[in-house]
N, C-alpha and C positions, 0 to 999 in steps of 0.2 A: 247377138245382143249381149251386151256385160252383165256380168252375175250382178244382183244389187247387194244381194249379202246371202251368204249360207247359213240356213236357219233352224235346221234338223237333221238328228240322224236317227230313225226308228232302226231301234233293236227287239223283234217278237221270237219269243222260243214257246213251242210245245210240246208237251209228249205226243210220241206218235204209239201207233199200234204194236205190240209186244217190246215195250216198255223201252224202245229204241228211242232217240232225240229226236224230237220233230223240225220241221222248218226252222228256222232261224231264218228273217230278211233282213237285209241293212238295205236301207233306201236314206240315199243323201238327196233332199230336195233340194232346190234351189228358187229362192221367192224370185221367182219372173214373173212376166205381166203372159209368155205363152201358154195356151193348154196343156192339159197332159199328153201323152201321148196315149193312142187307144191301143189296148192289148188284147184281140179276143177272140176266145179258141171254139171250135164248132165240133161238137164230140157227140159219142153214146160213151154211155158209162159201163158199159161191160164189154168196149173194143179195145183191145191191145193196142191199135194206135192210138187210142186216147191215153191209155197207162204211161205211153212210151213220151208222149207229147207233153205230158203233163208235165211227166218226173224233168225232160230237159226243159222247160220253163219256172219249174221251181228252181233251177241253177239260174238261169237266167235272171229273174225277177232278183234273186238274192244280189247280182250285180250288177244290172242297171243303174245306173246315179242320176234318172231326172225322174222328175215326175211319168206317173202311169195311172192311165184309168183302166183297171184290168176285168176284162168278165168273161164266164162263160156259158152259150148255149148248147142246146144240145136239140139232135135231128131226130123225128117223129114224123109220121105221116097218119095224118087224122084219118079216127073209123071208128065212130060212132059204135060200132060191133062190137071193139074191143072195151076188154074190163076199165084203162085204163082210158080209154076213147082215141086211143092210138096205137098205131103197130108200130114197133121197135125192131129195127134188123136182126134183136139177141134175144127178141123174145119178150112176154110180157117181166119177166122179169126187172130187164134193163127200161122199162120202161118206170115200174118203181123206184129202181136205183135212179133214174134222171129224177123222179119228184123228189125222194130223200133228200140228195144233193140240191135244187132248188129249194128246198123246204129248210132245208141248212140254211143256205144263204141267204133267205128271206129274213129267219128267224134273228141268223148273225149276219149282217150286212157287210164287215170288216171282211175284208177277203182274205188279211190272213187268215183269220176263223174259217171262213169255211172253203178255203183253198187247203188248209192244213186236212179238213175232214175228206176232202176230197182223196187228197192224198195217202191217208191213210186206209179209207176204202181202197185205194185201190192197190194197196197191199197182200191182199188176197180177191181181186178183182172178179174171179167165178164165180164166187160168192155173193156178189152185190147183187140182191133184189129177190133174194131167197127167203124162207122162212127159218131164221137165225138172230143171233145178235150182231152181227155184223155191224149196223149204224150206230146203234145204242151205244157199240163199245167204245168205238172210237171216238163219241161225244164224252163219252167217260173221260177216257183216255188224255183230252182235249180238256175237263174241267168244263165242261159243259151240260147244259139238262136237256136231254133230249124229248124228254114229254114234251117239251112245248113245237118239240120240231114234229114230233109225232102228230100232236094234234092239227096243225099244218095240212100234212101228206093227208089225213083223212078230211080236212075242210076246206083246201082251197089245190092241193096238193094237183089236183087235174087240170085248174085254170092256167097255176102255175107253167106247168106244161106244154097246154095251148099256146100262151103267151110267147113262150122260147122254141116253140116249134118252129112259130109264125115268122120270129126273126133272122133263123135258119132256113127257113121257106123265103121270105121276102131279099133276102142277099143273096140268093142260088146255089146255098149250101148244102151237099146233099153228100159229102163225103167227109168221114171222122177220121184222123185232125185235123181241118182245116184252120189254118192261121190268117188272121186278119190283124193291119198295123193299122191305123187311121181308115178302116174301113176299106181299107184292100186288102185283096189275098198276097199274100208273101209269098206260104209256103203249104206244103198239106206232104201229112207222113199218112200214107196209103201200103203198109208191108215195107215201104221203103220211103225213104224222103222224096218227093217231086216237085218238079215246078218250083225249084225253091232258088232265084236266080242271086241275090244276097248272101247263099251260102247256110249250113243246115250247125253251122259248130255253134255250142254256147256262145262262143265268143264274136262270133256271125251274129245272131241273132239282138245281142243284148248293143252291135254296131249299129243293127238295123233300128232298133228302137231308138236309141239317141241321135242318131242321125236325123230323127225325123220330128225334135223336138229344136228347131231354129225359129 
């Protein structure tokens, strides 16, 4: 379909955690009458593949040039038992670091925002969901208030939870990274890249995306 006209270029910069540059995204839209494309990664927040997934999609996103609707859930399996009403493969722990980070995103819906905190948690990734300042910092860090994320995690912070369990349950996600483009699986880094028949380079990936924006 013909571009009708180029109409933006978002440039987002933040600070990231020990005082390094954070994300910068350039995203050139393009006003067409197609959807975005869907971007969405299927994770726990204290697995390495999620770390590793993450970090090559923030290269990615940076240069993508069409629209993206980007999110991510994260895998739980319900049990009432637990503190959190869920058991996490890493522990109650990562089961907090998954509301933190939901509770982020709730609070900042802009996914730079809380794609950046993401990020930055997972900077020291062992760490997420311990008794520390770990979240707070990187809100700091980010120019953000995190009481209000906080009050979140202790009030809604479990439905939150449920909710992105359910979506990771209802799509047959049950392994962290999994990738989804338009609501299929691509690819999924499991120790290693698999299943990934589009190809695993930044430059693969950010193909695959555009590709599927006709």
């Amino acid at each position: 379909m013909t571009i009708i006209k180029r109409v933006l270029w978002i440039a987002v910069s933040v600070l990231a955690l020990q005082g390094s540059c954070a994300p910068t995204f350039h995203l050139n839209t393009d006003l067409l009458s197609q959807s975005p494309v869907r971007v969405d990664l299927h994770v726990m927040s204290k697995c390495p593949d999620a770390v590793q997934c993450e970090d090559v999609f923030f290269k990615v996103l940076s240069k993508v040039r069409v629209p993206v609707k980007f999110d991510i859930n994260y895998i739980a399996e319900a049990d009432a038992s637990e503190p959190f009403k869920h058991k996490c493969k890493h522990g109650n722990p990562e089961c907090l670091g998954n509301i933190q980070q939901l509770c982020f995103h709730h609070v900042y819906p802009d996914w730079r925002d809380w794609f950046a905190f993401n990020l930055c948690m997972n900077q020291d990734y062992g760490q997420i969901g311990l008794e520390n300042d770990l979240a707070p910092n990187c809100a700091r860090h980010l120019k953000l208030d995190y009481a209000l994320v906080d009050s979140c995690v202790h009030d809604i912070g479990v439905e939150l939870l449920k909710d992105s369990a359910n979506v990771s349950k209802d799509r047959g996600i049950r392994t962290s990274c999994s990738i989804l483009l338009n609501n299929e699986l691509n690819c999924v880094h499991d120790g290693t890249w698999k299943n990934c028949a589009e190809g695993t380079t930044v430059e693969d990936f950010v193909q695959a995306i555009e590709s599927r924006y006709v």
